[in-house]
C-alpha positions in Angstrom: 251.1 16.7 -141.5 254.5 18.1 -141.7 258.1 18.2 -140.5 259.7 21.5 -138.8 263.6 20.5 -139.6 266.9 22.1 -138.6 267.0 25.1 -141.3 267.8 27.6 -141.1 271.0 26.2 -139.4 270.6 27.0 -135.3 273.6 28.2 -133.5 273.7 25.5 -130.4 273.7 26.6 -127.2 274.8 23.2 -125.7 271.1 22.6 -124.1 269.5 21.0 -127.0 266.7 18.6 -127.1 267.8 15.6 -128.9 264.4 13.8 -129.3 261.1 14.8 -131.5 258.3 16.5 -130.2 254.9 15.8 -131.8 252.5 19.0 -131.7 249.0 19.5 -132.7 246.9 22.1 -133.5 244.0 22.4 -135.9 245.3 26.3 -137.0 248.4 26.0 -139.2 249.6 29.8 -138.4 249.8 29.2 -134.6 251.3 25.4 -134.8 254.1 26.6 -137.3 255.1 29.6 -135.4 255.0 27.6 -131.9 257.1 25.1 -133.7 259.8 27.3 -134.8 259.8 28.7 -131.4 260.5 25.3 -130.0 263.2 24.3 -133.1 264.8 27.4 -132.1 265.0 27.8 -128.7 265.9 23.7 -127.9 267.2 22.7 -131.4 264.4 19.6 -131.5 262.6 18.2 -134.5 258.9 18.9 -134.4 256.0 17.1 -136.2 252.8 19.0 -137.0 249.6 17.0 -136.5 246.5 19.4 -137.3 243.8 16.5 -136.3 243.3 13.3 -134.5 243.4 10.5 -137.7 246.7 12.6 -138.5 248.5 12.0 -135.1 247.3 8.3 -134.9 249.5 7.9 -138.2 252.5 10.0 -136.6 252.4 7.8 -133.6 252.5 4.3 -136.5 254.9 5.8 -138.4 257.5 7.8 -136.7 260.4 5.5 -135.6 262.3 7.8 -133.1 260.9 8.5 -129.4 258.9 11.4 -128.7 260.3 13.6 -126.0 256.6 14.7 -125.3 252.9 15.6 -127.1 251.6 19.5 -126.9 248.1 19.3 -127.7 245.4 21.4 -128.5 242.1 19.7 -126.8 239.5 20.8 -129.4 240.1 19.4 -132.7 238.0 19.0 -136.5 237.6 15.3 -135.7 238.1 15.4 -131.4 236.3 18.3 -130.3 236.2 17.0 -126.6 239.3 16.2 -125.6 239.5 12.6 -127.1 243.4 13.0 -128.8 244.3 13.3 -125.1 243.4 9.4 -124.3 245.6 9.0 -127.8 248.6 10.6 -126.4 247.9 8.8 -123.1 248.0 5.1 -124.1 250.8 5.9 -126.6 252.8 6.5 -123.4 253.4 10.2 -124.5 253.6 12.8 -121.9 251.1 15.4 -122.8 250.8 19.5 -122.2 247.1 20.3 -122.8 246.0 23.5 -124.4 242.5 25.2 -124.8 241.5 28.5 -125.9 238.7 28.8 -123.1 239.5 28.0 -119.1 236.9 25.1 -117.8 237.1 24.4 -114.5 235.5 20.8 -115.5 237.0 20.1 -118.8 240.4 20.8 -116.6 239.8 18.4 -114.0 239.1 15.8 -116.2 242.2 16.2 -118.4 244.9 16.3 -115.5 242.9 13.4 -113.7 244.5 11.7 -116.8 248.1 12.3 -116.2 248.1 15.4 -118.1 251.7 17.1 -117.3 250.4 20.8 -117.9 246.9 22.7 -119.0 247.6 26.0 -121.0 245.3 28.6 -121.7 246.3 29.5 -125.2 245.1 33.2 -125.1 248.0 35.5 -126.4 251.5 34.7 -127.3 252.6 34.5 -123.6 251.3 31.4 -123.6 253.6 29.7 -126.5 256.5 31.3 -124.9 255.5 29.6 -121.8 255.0 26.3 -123.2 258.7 26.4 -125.1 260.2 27.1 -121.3 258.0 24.2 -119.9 259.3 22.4 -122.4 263.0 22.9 -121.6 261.9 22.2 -117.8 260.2 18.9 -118.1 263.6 18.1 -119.9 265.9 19.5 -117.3 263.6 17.7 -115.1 265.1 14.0 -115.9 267.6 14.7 -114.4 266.3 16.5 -110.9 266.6 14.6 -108.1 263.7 15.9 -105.3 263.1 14.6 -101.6 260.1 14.1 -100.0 260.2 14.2 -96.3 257.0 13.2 -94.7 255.6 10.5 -92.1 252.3 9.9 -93.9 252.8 7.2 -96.5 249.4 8.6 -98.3 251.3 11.8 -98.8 254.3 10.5 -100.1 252.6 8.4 -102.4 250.9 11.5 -104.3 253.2 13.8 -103.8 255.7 10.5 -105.8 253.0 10.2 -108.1 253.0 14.3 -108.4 256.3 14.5 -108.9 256.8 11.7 -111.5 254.7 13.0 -113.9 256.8 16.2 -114.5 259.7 13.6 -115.4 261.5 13.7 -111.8 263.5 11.9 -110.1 262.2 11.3 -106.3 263.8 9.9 -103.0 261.3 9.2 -99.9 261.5 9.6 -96.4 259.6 9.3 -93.6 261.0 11.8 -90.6 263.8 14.5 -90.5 266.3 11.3 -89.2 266.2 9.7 -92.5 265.6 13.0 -94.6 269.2 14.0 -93.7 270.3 10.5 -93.7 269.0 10.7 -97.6 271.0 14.0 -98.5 273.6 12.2 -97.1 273.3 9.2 -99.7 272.0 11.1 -102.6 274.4 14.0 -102.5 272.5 15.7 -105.8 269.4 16.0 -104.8 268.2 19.6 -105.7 265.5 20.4 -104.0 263.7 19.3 -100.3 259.5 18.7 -99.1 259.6 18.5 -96.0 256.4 18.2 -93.8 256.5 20.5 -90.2 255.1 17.5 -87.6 257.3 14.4 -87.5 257.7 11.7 -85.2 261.7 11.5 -84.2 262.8 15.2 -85.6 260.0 17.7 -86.9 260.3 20.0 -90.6 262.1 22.6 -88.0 264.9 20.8 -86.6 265.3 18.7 -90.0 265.4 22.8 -91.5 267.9 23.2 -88.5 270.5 20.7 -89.2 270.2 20.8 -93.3 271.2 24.9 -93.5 274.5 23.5 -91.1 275.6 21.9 -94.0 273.7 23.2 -98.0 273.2 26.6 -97.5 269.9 28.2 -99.9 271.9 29.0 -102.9 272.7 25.1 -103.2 269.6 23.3 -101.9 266.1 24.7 -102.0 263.8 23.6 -98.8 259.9 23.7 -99.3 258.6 23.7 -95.4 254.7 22.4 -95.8 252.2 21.7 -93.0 248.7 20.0 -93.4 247.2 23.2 -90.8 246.3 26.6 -91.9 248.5 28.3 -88.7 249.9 31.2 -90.3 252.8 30.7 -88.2 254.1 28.0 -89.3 255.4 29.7 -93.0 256.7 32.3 -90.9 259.2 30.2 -88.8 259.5 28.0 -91.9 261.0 31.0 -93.5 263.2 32.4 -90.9 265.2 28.8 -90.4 265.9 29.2 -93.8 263.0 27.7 -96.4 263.0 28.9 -99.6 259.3 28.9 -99.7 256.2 27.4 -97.7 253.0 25.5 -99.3 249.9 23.9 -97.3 249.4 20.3 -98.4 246.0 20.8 -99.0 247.5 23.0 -102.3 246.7 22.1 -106.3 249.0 20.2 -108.0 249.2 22.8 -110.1 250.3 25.0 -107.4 252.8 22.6 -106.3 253.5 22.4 -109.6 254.6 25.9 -110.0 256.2 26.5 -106.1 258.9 23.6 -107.4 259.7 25.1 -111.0 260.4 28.7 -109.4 262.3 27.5 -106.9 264.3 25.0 -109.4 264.9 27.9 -111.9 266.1 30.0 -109.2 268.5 27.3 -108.0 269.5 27.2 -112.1 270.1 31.0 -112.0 272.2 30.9 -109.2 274.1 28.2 -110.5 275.2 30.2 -114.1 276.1 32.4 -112.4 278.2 31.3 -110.0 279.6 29.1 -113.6 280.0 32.3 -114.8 281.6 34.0 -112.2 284.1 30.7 -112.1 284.9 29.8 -115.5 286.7 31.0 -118.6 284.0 31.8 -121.1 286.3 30.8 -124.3 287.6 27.7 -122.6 285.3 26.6 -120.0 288.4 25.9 -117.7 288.4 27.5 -114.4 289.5 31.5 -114.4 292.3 32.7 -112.2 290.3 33.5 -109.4 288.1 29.8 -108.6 291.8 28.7 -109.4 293.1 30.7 -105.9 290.1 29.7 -104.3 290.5 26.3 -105.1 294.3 25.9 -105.1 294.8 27.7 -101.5 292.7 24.7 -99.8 295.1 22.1 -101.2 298.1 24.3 -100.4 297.0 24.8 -97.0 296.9 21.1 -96.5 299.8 20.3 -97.5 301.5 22.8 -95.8 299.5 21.5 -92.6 300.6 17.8 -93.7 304.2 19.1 -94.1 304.3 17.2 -97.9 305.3 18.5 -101.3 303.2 19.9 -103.9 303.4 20.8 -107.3 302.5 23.6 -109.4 302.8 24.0 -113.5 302.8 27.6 -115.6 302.5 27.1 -119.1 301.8 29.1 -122.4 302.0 28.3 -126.2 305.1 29.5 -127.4 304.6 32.8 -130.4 301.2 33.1 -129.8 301.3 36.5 -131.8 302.3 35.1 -134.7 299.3 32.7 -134.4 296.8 35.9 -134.1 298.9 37.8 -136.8 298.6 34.7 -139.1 295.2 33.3 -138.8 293.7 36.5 -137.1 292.1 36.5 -133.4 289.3 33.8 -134.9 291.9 31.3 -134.7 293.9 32.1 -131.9 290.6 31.6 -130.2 290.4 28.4 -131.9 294.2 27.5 -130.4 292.8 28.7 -127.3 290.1 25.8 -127.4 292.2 23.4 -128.4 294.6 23.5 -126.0 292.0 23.6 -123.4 290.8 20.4 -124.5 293.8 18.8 -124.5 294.7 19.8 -120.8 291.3 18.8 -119.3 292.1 15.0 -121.1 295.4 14.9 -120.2 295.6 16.1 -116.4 291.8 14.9 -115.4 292.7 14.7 -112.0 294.4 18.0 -111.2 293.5 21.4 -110.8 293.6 23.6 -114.1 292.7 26.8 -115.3 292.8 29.6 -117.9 295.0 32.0 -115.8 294.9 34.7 -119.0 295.9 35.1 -122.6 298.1 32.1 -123.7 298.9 30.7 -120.1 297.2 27.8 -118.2 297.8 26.3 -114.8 298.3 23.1 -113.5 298.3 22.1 -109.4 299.0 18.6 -108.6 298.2 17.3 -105.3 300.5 14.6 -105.9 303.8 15.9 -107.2 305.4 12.3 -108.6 304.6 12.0 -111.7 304.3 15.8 -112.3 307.5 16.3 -114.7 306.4 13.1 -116.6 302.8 14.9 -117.4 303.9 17.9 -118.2 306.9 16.4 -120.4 304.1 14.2 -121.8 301.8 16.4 -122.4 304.1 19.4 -124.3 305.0 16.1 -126.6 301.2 15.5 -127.3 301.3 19.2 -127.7 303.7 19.4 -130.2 302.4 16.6 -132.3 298.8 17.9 -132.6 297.0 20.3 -134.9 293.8 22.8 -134.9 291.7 22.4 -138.1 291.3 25.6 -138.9 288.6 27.1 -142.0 290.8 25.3 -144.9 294.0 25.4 -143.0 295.6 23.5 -139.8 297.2 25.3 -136.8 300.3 24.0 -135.5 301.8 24.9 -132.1 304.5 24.1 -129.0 304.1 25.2 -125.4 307.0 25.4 -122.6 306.2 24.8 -119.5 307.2 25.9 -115.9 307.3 23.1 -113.1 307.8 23.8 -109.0 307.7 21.3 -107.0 308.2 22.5 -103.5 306.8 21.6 -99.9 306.3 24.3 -96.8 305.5 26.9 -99.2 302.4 29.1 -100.5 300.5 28.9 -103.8 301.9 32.4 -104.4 305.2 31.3 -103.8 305.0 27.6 -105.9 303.2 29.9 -109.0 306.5 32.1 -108.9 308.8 29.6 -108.7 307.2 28.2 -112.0 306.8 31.4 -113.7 310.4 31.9 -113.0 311.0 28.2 -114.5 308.9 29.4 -117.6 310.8 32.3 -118.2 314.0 29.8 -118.5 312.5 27.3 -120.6 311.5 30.3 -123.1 314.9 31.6 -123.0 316.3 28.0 -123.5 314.4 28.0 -126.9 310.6 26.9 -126.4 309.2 24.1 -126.4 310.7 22.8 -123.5 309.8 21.9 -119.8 311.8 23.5 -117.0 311.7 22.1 -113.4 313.2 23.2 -110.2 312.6 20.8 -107.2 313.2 22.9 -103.9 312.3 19.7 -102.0 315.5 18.3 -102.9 316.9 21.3 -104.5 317.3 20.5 -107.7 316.8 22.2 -111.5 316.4 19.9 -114.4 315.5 20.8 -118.4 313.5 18.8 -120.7 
């Protein structure tokens, strides 16, 4: 028996696994290099059980909760399969592995709620298992909608689902299928059956790409008849893929996790594409996207609006100091700082030192920022053996019948004045009742 632990130290990639995964396998080679793989990759602690009596005293000893059980079928003292019952009534979920395919021995394991069955025939198969891992996790929190009149269907595809760790909402026709995307605004991904009493998998297809288009909600037409047609049209309305419901489970199985991942891929990207890599904020550009919407209604509603331009004040001398590692650090700080302060306004990393702020209501604007340059100035980054201490100033517009290009320039003109008023100051100019103030 034995214990993979957190050294060498792991990096964290803010995905980790916090929960202990039990793995066993008779050959000590293979189950200590699939359990680094899995420390390494998700940051969990794994135990190492290399036969049967050895995991029934993991499961009496170990006080934390396993996440799940990866279990080779043929042991020394369970040749046939037996730890799998084990797992089983321990409550464990459990991904099977064998070093020969049997159609029979396969059956018999997934009949028991078996998650997975790997072939373990090359190391392909360990790097598939560490990603499954990582799936059945992200999995808790998956949210998928099964759209079908039979009851019998819903019922297995439920149980289907369930045992890959998701979350599932039912319906029985295209009506209530929208009327449950409605209600459960984050479900990810859509079963829908093509022949429905009220409104068919078609029209439901129809109505759903009107509102989520594919790179926000993935749509699985299925149809209980081999027509070839049917994936076809499926396809063309917009489905991200088409199964018959006469598939496996492992085949459904599959179908699902691509079309997840491919969701997931879409959606770090479009992170990416949105966000400030050192600061997670939003960049410059989501920040125009975003920030032209709320200016455009206000503009429509004729009211006021208010827009913030700040930056920490000598932000060289920081870098010059304490090097680009802990101007970084400032960086981080500061961004932590704004996204607990203003929670319900728009911010972002515009560049370098300088953040913005858009309220949508423009009230209590001067008091936040004045607030906030205070908390500012009474805070410092720990940084190696040393603390950073630093002041912002802080340009405010408030202004109504006006453009976000035009509200940013009027605070970047009321930045430039606090800095040449001597830092650490908030400067405001009011055009909707024309007046300049200085904090």
């Amino acid at each position: 028996m034995a214990l993979i632990r957190s050294k060498p130290r792991r990096v964290s990639t803010g995905d980790e696994i916090d929960a202990d995964i039990l793995l066993v396998e008779d050959q000590r080679s293979l189950a200590e290099m699939a359990a680094k793989m899995l420390h390494e990759r998700w940051g969990c602690r794994v135990l190492i059980a290399t036969n049967l009596a050895q995991v029934k005293t993991i499961l009496a000893q170990n006080k934390r909760k396993f996440f799940l059980a990866i279990s080779d079928l043929n042991l020394p003292d369970a040749p046939n399969g037996e730890v799998v019952d084990v797992l089983i009534a321990a409550k464990l979920k459990v991904i099977a592995m064998t070093g020969m395919f049997d159609p029979a021995l396969h059956d018999r394991i997934m009949s028991k709620g078996v998650i997975d069955y790997v072939l373990k025939d090359s190391i392909n198969a360990y790097e598939y298992i560490v990603e499954q891992v990582g799936r059945l996790h992200r999995n808790l929190s998956t949210k998928v909608l099964v759209v079908d009149d039979s009851a019998s269907f819903r019922t297995l595809a439920e149980s289907m689902l369930k045992v890959q760790g998701m979350q599932v909402v039912l319906a029985n026709d295209g009506v209530e299928g929208l009327a449950m995307l409605d209600q459960h605004r984050d479900i990810k991904l859509v079963l829908v059956d093509h022949e429905m009493p009220n409104m068919d998998g078609f029209n439901f297809l129809f109505h759903v790409r009107r509102k989520w288009p594919k790179d926000r909600l993935a749509v699985i037409g299925m149809a209980g008849s081999g027509n070839p047609k049917l994936s076809a049209q499926f396809l063309k309305l917009g489905a991200s893929d088409f199964l018959f419901k006469t598939c496996s489970y492992d085949e459904l199985v599959c179908r699902i996790r691509q079309n997840l991942e491919m969701q997931e891929s879409i959606a770090a990207v479009r992170y990416v594409a949105n966000h400030d890599y050192l600061t997670g904020l939003i960049n410059r550009r989501a920040f125009f996207d975003e920030g032209n919407i709320l200016c455009a209604n206000h503009l429509k509603a004729g009211t006021a609006v208010a827009a913030a331009v700040m930056d920490i004040d000598f932000f060289k001398k920081i870098n010059d100091q304490f090097g680009h590692d802990g101007g970084d650090e400032a960086l981080r700080h500061l961004a932590v700082l704004i996204k607990e302060h203003f929670t319900t306004q728009l911010v972002a990393r515009a560049g370098g030192e300088e953040f913005f702020i858009l309220f949508d209501e423009p009230k209590e604007a001067l008091s936040q920022c004045e607030s906030f340059r205070i908390k500012v100035a009474r805070s410092h980054v720990p940084f190696a053996e040393t603390a950073i201490a630093y002041t912002m100033s802080i340009g405010l517009c408030i202004a109504r019948d006006t453009s976000l290009d035009a509200i940013l320039t009027c605070a970047d003109e009321c930045l430039y004045r606090a800095k040449q008023g001597g830092r650490n100051r908030t400067m405001l100019i009011d055009t909707s009742v024309a007046q300049v103030a200085s904090t």
